[in-house]
NUPAVEX-292273 format. One record per residue (C-alpha): chain; x, y, z. Coordinates in nm, 2 decimals, padded with zeros to 4 digits. Example, Ala and Ser with C-alpha at 12.3 -4.5 7.8 and 13.67 -1.06 7.14 Angstrom:
2
PT,ch,X,Y,Z
PT,A,01.23,-00.45,00.78
PT,A,01.37,-00.11,00.71
***
This chain:
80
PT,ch,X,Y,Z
PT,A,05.96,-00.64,17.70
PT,A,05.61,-00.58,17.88
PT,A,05.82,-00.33,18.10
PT,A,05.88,-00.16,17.87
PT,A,05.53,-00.16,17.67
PT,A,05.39,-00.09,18.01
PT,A,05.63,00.24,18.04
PT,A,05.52,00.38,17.70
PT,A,05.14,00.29,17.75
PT,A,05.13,00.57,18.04
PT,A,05.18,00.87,17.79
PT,A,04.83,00.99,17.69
PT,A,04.85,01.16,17.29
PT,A,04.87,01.52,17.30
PT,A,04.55,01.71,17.20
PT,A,04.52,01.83,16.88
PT,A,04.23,02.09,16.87
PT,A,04.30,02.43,17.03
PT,A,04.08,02.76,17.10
PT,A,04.39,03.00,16.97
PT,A,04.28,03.20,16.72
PT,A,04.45,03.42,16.50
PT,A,04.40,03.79,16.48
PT,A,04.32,03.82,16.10
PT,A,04.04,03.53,16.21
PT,A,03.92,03.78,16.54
PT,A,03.86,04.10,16.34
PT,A,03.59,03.93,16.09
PT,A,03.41,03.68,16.33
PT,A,03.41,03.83,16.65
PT,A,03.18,04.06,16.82
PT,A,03.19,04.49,16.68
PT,A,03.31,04.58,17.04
PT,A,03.57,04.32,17.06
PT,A,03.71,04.42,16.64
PT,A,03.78,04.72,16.83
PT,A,03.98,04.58,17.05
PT,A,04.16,04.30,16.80
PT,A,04.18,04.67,16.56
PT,A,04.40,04.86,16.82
PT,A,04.66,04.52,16.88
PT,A,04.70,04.46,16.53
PT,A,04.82,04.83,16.47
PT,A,05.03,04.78,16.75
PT,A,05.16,04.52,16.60
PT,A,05.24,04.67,16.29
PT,A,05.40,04.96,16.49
PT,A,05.69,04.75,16.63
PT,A,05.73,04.58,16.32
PT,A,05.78,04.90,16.14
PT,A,06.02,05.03,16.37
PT,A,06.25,04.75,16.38
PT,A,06.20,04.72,15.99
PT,A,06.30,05.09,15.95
PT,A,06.58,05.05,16.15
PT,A,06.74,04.71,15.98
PT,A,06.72,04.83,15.64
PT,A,06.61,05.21,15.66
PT,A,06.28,05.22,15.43
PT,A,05.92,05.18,15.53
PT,A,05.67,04.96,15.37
PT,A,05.36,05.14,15.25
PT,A,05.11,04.92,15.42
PT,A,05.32,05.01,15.75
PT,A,05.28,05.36,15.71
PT,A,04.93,05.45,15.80
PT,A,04.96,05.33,16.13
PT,A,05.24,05.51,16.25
PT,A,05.11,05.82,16.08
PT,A,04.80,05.83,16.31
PT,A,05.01,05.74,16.62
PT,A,05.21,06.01,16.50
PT,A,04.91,06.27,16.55
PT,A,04.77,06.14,16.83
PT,A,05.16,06.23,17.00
PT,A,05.18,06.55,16.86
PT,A,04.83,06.65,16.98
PT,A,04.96,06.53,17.31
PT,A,05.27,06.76,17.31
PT,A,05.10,07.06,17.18
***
């Protein structure tokens, strides 16, 4: 019996507080130069989602659309 209270007084609980922070949480509390930064990942992001949601079921979600509509310009300015 103490072998095997012994065996299960090694493991240390796991800690519970964490520096991971969400994205929504970066853009309002961070610093203005790093929004930038936490601005440009979120609307890649919403990029991929919107292209895999376009091609499952073949419509686009208005909040999605902005997004791609500016990286849309930015690739035609590229080509031109």
């Amino acid at each position: 019996m103490f072998l095997i209270y012994y065996f299960f007084k090694q493991f240390k609980p796991m800690k519970t507080d964490s520096n991971h922070y969400t994205l929504g949480y970066l853009k309002i509390n961070t610093d203005p130069e790093n929004q930038i930064i936490v601005s440009k990942r979120q609307d890649e992001i919403k990029l991929e989602d919107g292209k895999s949601h376009v091609e499952d079921f073949g419509e686009m979600p208005p909040e999605w659309s902005q997004p791609l509509l500016d990286r849309y310009k930015v690739y035609d300015k590229q080509q031109n």
